[in-house]
N, C-alpha and C positions, 0 to 999 in steps of 0.2 A: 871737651865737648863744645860744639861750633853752635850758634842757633841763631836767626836769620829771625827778623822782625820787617816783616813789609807792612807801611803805611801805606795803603791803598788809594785813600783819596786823602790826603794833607791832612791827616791832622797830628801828627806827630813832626813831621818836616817838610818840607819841599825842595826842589828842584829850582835849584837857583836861576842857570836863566832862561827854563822852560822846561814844559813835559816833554812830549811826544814830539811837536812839530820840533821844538830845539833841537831835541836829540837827531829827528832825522838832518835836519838845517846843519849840525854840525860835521854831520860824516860827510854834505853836500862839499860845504867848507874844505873838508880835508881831500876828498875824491875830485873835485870837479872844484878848483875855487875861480875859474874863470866865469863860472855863475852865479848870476843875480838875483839867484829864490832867495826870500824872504819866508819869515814863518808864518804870516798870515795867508801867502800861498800857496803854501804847505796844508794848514788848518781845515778847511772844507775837505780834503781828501782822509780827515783823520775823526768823520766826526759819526762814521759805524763800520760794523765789520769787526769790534770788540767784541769777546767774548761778555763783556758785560755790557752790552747795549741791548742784551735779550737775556735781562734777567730772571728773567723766569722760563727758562729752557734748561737742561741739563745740558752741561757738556761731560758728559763720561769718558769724549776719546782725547781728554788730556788729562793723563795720570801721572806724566812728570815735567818737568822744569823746559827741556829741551821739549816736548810737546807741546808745551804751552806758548813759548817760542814760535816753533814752525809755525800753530795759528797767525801767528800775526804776522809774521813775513809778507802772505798775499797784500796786506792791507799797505804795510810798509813801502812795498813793491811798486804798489797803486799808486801811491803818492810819489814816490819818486819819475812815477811815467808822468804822470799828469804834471809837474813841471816841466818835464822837458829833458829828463834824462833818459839815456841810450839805454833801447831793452835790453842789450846785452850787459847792462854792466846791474842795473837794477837787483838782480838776486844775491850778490854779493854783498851791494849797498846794505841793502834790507837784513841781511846776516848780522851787520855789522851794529845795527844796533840796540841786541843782545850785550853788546859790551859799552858801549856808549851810555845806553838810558843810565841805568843801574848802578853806575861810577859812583863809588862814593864819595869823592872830590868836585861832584857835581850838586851834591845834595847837603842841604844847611836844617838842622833841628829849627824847632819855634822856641 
């Protein structure tokens, strides 16, 4: 039997070298490394549109893992436009870091 421990907000471990803007930063990296976003301008694009910035709303229409996902894609999306990356390539981007964030070669205990 497999069992999955998510540390939600640090306090079990962190993401060595960032949350979110990293995560997206590094698929920038690998997709497009002829550009020069940074994660601080990345940051502003990532700071609602979480399912947890309205915590006190239900969200009922995510009842698995890939649902929970596709939420965040739009926000993911956002942020790669608002850099400067091509709308056509942005929904793949944003796919992409469903495997990225969550690496566990990326993430160090306290």
């Amino acid at each position: 039997m497999k069992y999955l421990i998510w540390d939600f907000d640090g306090t079990l471990g962190y993401r060595q070298a960032g949350m979110w803007s990293a995560a997206l930063l590094e698929i920038i990296c690998q997709e497009k490394p002829e550009c020069n976003v940074t994660m601080e301008q990345l940051q502003p694009y990532l700071q609602t549109g979480f399912p947890w910035h309205n915590p006190n709303r239900p969200h009922p229409e995510i009842q698995s893992a890939e649902q929970w996902w596709d939420t965040l894609d739009g926000i993911f999306e956002q942020a790669f436009l608002g850099v400067g990356i091509n709308a056509e390539q942005v929904g793949e981007m944003a796919k992409k870091v469903r495997l990225v964030y969550p690496n566990p070669a990326a993430w160090r205990l306290f």
